[in-house]
Structure formats: structure tokens, C-alpha cells
C-alpha positions in Angstrom: -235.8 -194.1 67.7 -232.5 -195.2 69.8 -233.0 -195.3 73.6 -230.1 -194.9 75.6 -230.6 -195.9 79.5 -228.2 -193.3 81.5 -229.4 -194.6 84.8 -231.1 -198.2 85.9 -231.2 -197.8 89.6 -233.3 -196.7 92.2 -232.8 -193.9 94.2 -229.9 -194.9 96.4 -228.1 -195.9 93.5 -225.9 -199.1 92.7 -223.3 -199.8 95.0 -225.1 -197.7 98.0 -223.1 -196.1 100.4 -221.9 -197.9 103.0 -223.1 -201.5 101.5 -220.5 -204.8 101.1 -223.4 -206.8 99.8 -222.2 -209.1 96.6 -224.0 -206.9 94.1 -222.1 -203.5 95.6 -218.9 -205.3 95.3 -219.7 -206.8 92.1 -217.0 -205.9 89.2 -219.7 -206.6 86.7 -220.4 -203.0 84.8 -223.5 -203.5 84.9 -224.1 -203.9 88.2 -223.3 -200.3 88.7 -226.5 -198.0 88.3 -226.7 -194.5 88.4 -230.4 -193.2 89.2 -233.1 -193.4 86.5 -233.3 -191.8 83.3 -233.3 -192.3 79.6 -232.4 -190.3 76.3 -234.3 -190.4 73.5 -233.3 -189.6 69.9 -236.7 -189.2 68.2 -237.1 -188.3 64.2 -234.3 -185.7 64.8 -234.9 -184.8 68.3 -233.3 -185.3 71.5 -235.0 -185.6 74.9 -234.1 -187.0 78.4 -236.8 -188.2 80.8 -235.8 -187.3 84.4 -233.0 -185.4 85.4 -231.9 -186.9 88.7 -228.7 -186.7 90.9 -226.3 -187.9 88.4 -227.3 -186.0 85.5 -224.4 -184.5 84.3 -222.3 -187.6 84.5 -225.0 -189.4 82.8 -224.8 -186.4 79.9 -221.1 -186.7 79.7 -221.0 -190.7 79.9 -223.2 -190.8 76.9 -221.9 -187.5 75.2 -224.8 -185.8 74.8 -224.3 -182.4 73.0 -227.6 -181.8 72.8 -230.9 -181.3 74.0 -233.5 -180.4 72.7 -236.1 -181.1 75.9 -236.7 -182.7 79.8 -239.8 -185.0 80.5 -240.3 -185.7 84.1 -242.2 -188.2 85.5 -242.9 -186.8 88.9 -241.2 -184.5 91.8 -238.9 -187.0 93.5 -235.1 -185.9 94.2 -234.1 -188.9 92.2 -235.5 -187.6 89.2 -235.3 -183.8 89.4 -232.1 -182.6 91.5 -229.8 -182.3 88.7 -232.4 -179.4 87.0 -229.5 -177.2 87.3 -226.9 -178.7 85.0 -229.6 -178.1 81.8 -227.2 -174.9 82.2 -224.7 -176.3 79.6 -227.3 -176.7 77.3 -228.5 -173.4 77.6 -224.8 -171.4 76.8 -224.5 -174.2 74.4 -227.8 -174.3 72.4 -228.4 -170.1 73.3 -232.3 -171.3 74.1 -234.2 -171.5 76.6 -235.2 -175.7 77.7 -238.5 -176.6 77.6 -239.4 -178.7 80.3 -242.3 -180.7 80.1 -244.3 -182.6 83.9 -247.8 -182.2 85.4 -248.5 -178.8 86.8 -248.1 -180.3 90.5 -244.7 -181.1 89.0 -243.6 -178.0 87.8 -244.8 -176.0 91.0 -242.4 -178.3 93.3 -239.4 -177.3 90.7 -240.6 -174.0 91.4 -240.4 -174.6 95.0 -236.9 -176.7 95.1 -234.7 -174.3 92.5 -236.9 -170.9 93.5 -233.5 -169.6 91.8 -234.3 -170.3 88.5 -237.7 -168.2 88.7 -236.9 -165.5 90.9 -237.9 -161.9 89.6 -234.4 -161.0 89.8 -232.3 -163.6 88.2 -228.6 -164.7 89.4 -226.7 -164.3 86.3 -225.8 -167.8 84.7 -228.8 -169.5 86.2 -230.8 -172.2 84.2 -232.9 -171.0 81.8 -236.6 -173.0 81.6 -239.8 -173.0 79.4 -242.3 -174.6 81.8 -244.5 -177.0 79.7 -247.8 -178.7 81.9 -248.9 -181.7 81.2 -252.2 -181.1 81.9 -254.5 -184.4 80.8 -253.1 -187.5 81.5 -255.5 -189.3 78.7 -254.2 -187.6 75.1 -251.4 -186.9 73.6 -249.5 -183.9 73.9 -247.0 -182.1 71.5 -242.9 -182.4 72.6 -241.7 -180.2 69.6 -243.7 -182.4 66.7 -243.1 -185.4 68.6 -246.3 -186.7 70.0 -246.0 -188.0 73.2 -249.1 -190.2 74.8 -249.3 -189.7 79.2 -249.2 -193.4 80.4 -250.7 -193.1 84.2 -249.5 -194.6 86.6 -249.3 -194.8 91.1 -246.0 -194.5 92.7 -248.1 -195.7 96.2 -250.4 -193.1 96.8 -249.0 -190.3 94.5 -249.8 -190.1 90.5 -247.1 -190.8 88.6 -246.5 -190.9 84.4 -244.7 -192.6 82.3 -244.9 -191.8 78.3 -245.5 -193.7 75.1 -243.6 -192.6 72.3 -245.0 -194.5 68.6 -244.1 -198.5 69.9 -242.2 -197.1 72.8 -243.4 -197.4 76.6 -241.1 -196.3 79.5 -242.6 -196.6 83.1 -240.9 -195.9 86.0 -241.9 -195.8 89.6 -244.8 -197.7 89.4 -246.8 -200.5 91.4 -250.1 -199.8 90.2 -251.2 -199.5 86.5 -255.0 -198.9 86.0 -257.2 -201.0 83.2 -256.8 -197.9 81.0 -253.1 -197.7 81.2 -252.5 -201.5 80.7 -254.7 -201.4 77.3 -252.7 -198.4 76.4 -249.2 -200.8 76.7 -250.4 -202.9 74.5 -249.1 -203.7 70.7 -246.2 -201.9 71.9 -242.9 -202.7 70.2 -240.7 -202.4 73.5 -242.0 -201.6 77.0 -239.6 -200.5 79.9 -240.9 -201.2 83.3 -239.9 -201.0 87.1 -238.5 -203.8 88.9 -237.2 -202.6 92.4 -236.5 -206.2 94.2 -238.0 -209.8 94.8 -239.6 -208.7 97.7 -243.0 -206.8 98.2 -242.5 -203.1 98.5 -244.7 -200.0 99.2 -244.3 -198.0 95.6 -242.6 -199.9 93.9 -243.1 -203.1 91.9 -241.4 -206.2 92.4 -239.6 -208.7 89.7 -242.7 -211.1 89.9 -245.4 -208.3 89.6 -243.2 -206.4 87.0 -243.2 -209.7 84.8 -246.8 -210.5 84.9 -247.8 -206.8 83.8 -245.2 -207.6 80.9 -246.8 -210.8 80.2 -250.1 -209.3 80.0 -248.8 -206.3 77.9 -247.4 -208.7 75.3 -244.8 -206.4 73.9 -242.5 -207.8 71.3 -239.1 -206.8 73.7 -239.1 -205.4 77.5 -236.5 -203.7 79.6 -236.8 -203.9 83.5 -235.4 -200.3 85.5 -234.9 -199.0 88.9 -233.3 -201.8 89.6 -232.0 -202.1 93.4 -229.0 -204.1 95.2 -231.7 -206.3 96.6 -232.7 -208.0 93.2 -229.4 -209.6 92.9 -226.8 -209.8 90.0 -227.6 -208.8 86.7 -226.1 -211.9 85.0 -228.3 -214.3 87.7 -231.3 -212.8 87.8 -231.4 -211.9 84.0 -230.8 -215.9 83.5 -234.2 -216.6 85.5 -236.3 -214.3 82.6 -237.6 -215.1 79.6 -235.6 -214.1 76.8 -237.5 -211.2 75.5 -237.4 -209.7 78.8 -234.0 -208.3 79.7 -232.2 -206.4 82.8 -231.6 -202.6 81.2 -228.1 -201.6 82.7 -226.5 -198.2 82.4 -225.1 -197.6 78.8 -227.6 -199.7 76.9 -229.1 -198.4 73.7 -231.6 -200.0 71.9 -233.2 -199.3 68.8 -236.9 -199.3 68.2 
């Protein structure tokens, strides 16, 4: 499997708008984070998890040609609002996406691109095979590729992340339950959340993010959703221990 991280940042982004702070005026590449996602290459297939704001220059960036399916984790506007560039993959690919998220999920897409499912359809709209995710304890099927619901609380809404083979992505997460931790473990590389240092309402910080990794054991981990209160990447990567690295946008890594 090769994991490509096209976005490490939280939903704001990296620099924010309007901010002079020394991380948004840092020259440093990779201090410059689009919103979250990931592409997955997977025995011959191709998937994204989470199609946020900066999809399509994420899809260009990392010349993706094609895809084959869209994960989402939950309903926020960082991960969904670029639904409707899945277009070019549909004149492309002449197929329909299937998009895979919890029911809940799938009826706010419903909700937010109303477009896409009307009766009568704009011509050129997206075209979407809705997928539900409806047990969050077994596998489920992502075109052959089994793919395992990791559980997770993003505050007071569910949340999931997914466990491909050794792989583990979780994003948006400050609360992992006893089943989820056990299911992180013997896991060959786990990506986790790390907003800032300080305490935050949905998020988990660099401290809490570390002792869920330490506890996971994993043989590498990747912190993600990464804001311009953490600091540098090249300090605060420095403070970690060295099979625990800062992702940044453009990374691949092989499993």
C-alpha cells in the first residue's frame, strides 16, 4: 500500500487567513497544510478519505488520474465541500463514484449538494453510488478491499476512522474507546490527530495524541490535522520520538 497525505491541517488550514504568526509566515513547505485527507493505493485500487475544501488542488498536486472510491469520516465542511469536483472522475472514468460514510453521513451530503440527487438532474452534475457504513464493529467491502470501521468521538459526535491490513488513519478524534484502542494495535503504521499543545474541545492535543500512540505500539506513526498553534514542523518534530513523525502535505509512505 502507498499513502499519500494531500492535506495535514485542520480546518482553517495552514497559513489561516489573516494570521502573521511564525508558522503562517514560515517558508518551510511543510508548514503549509491544506485540510485533511489521504490517498490510498491499495492491491490496485485507489481511494481518497475525505474530500474537503481543497480537493481538487490536492488531486492535481498529487496527479491523481484516478479513482476508484471516497471514504469519509464524518459530515464536517472540512472533509466533504469539495464532493463536487469527483466530476472529473466521472467524464474521465464514465462511472458512477461510490462513496462510502455512515448513513447520518450520507443524508447530510444529501442535504448540502441536494443537486446531485434531485429527481431532475442538472446536466454535468456529479454522479454518486451511496455506500452506508452501517456497523461500526466489522469490516465492510470497498471493491475487494476490506476495510475495518475504527470508532471514534470528535466531542460529542461519532466519528470513524478505518483500518486497512497494518494501516490505521484517525482523524478528528479526542476520544477512542477500549474497543477501538485494542483494534490499533499490532498495526504496522497508525496516523493520528494532533491539533495543538493546548487542551481542546474535539480534538486531541500533541501530549494525548502521543500517549494513545504509545499505548498502540505501532511499528511507525504519523500525527494530522495539524494547526498553526503546534508550532514548526522542524521544532516540534525534534521533541518526538523518532518513530513518531509530523505527516506534511506531499508525504507518501509505504506500508
Amino acid at each position: 500500500m502507498q499513502v499519500t497525505f494531500l492535506g495535514t491541517g485542520t480546518s482553517s488550514g495552514v497559513p489561516m487567513i489573516g494570521c502573521t504568526c511564525v508558522v503562517c509566515r514560515s517558508l518551510d513547505h511543510r508548514d503549509h497544510r491544506l485540510r485533511v485527507s489521504v490517498h490510498l493505493e491499495v492491491d490496485g485500487r485507489s481511494f481518497v478519505v475525505d474530500s474537503g475544501p481543497d480537493f481538487r488542488q490536492q488531486m492535481l498536486r498529487a496527479r491523481v488520474t484516478h479513482l476508484d472510491a471516497l471514504l469519509f469520516t464524518h459530515e464536517h465542511k472540512d472533509h466533504t465541500a469539495g464532493l463536487d469536483d469527483i466530476r472529473a472522475f466521472n467524464f474521465r472514468q464514465q462511472t458512477d463514484m461510490p462513496v462510502f460514510a455512515e448513513p447520518r453521513v450520507l443524508q447530510q451530503l444529501r442535504q448540502e449538494f441536494a443537486y446531485i440527487f434531485a429527481e431532475h438532474k442538472y446536466p454535468g452534475v456529479p454522479r454518486v453510488t451511496l455506500h452506508p457504513i452501517e456497523r461500526d464493529d466489522v469490516p465492510f467491502d470497498v471493491l475487494g478491499v476490506p476495510v475495518l470501521p475504527l470508532r471514534a468521538m470528535h466531542h460529542r459526535l461519532p466519528v470513524l476512522g478505518f483500518r486497512i491490513g497494518g494501516f490505521c488513519y484517525l482523524t478528528d478524534a479526542n476520544h477512542l474507546g477500549p474497543e477501538t484502542r485494542a483494534q490499533l494495535r499490532d498495526a504496522d503504521v497508525i496516523v493520528l490527530n494532533a491539533l495543538r499543545r493546548e487542551e481542546h474541545i474535539s480534538h486531541f492535543t500533541l501530549a494525548q495524541a502521543v500517549a494513545v500512540l504509545e499505548e498502540a505500539a505501532p511499528k511507525r506513526a504519523y500525527l494530522t490535522h495539524i494547526s498553526h498553534q503546534l508550532g514548526l514542523h522542524r521544532e516540534v518534530e525534534a521533541e518526538l520520538p523518532s518513530w513518531i513523525r509530523l505527516a506534511y502535505d506531499g508525504l507518501k509512505v509505504e506500508v
